[in-house]
C-alpha angles and dihedrals in degrees: 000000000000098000084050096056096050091052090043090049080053100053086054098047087052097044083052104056099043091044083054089044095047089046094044098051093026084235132122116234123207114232101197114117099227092053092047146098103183117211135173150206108211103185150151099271091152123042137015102354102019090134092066087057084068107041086053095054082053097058088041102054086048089062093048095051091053085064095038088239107301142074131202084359093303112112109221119238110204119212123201122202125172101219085182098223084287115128093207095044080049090051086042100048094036087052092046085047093055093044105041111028094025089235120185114173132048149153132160111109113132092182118076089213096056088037088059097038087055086043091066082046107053082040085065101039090034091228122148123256125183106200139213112166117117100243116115085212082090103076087009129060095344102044114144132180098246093047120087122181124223108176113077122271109276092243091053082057095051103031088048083049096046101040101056077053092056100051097037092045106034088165093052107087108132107097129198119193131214117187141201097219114227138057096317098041095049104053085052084059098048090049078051100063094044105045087049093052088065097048107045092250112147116227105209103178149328142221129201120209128188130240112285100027112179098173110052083158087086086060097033084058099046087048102048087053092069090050099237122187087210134042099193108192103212079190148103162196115009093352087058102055084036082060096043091049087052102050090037079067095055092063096217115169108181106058127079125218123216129188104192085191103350114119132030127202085268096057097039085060088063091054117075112248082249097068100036094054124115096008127140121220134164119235142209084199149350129194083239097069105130108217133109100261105034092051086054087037090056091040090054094041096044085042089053102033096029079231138100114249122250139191089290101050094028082057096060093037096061104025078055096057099037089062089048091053092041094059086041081071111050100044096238148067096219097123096230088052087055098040083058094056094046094056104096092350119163122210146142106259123172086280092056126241108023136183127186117207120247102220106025086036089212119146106246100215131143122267123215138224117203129178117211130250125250112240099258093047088064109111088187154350095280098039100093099145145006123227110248101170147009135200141188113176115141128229103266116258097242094064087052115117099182113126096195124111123198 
């Protein structure tokens, strides 16, 4: 009896998702094994970022359409799993997925910590994944063959974001830090120092806050006692517009206030065009982006969602076709044959002209810096912030932990 409701939970789960995959691309997927590639999108769809979980499923989807479903005669079957931003309900739902609906693709976490924890997971089962997540354990400490990064290296962040200060605000050099802390958040700090570092910038102190702050006043206060020029936010999601609101009270004019990888275009929308202006973030991606691919990827998001994409969809869109392409390739969907065509791979992505390194296995793409716009410059609804700058320096390879050899 046991053993018969937990087939019968699984049917379900499997009905589910391809019944959500099939109404969402308006395709019919196969569902025989033998015709098959099974991929997946493992996201947030419940809690913090559940919003993120979404807006990857729509990329996603996008990518798959251009291909009608299929790639090399094999129709695709997407899988969609919450993992909830837990890294253990991540582990749980990625190892059912292998095991029980032979899965060997997948992408989708928005948290570093469930991201790494997967990563352990897909180097067991040598299964793909295609990350997101903000940790430089990806390609660093924790690289593994059969994990591939798509956001942009941590120091590219910093030292892109930096460096536009730098050069703007050549009188601004006193820096006050505020940190997520954990993996993410970390990784943006250290970046920090040493960006900084190669620019003249002085760092004068840094607060970590845990996940879930509600009161960022204690920290304002703390940081505007040492006179900085710069407040830089090495935070995200809701803390981060709870940070912005609270230093937005305080009134404070002459200091300017940075977020290296903070706010996306979601989170910029909850906070009024008043507090947003003038402010300097770093970016993964903006709508804006001028290339071939991103400007028909935007026409056919805005013309399905009635919305403009943001990090989160433009990450599934375009991990999603480079493994598509990848396996184009190399002839075939088993997933060694496309790893190895990944590795040091060139290709034209929605950022141009893009590389993956072949031992870190990061995408070398450009990052973006934008400024927003004061409330009277916004041509639209969708028009927060112009980019102003774009960088693509990688870390150094001396600050690089990853073992592997190619």
């Amino acid at each position: 009896m046991t053993s018969g409701r937990k087939i019968d939970r699984r049917t379900v789960l499997k009905a589910g998702a391809a019944a959500l995959g099939s109404s969402l691309t308006g395709l019919s997927w196969a569902q025989t094994a033998g015709d098959t590639l099974t991929m997946g999108v493992l996201s947030q769809q419940t809690g913090t970022f559940a919003y993120a979980g979404d807006l990857v499923l729509k990329g996603t989807q996008l990518a798959l359409e251009e291909r009608q479903g299929a790639i090399l005669g094999k129709k695709i079957n997407l899988l969609v799993r919450d993992d909830e931003g837990k890294p253990a309900v991540g582990v749980r739902r990625l190892t059912e997925a292998v095991s029980s609906d032979k899965l060997r693709y997948f992408l989708g976490n928005f948290s570093s910590a469930v991201g790494l924890a997967e990563l352990e997971v897909a180097r067991q089962e040598q299964v793909l994944q295609y990350a997101a997540g903000g940790s430089e354990d990806f390609t660093g400490s924790r690289c593994s063959p059969y994990t591939f990064q798509w956001s942009a290296h941590a120091y590219t962040a910093l030292r892109a974001t930096l460096e536009y200060v730098s050069k703007t605000l050549p009188d601004k050099k006193k820096i006050y830090t505020i940190t997520a802390d954990y993996a993410f958040g970390q990784s943006l700090l250290h970046y920090t120092q040493v960006a900084a570092k190669e620019l003249g910038l002085q760092l004068v102190g840094n607060d970590n806050h845990p996940s879930g702050e509600r009161q960022f006043t204690q920290y304002f206060t703390k940081a505007l006692s040492t006179r900085p020029d710069i407040i830089c936010l090495l935070t995200a999601g809701a803390d981060a517009v709870t940070a912005v609101r609270q230093f937005n009270s305080f009134g404070v004019k002459n200091v300017q206030i940075v977020g290296p990888w903070t706010l996306e275009v979601e989170q910029l929308r909850e906070l009024s065009p008043a507090m947003r202006s003038g402010m300097i973030l770093g970016l993964n991606y903006y709508q804006d982006i001028d290339t071939p691919v991103n400007k028909s990827f935007v026409e056919r998001y805005l013309k399905a969602y009635k919305n403009v994409p943001s990090y989160a969809a433009a990450y599934g869109y375009d991990a999603t076709r480079t493994l598509l392409l990848a396996m184009d390739k190399a002839k075939s969907v088993e997933v060694a044959a496309v790893m190895k065509a990944l590795e040091g791979m060139q290709f034209d992505s929605i950022f141009g002209p893009t590389t993956i390194d072949a031992r870190t296995h990061q995408t070398v793409r450009p990052y973006y810096v934008v400024q927003c716009k004061a409330p009277d410059a916004m041509k639209n609804e969708f028009d927060l912030a112009t980019i102003v700058a774009q960088g693509d320096k990688p870390q150094p390879p001396e600050l690089n932990e990853c073992k592997r050899t190619v």
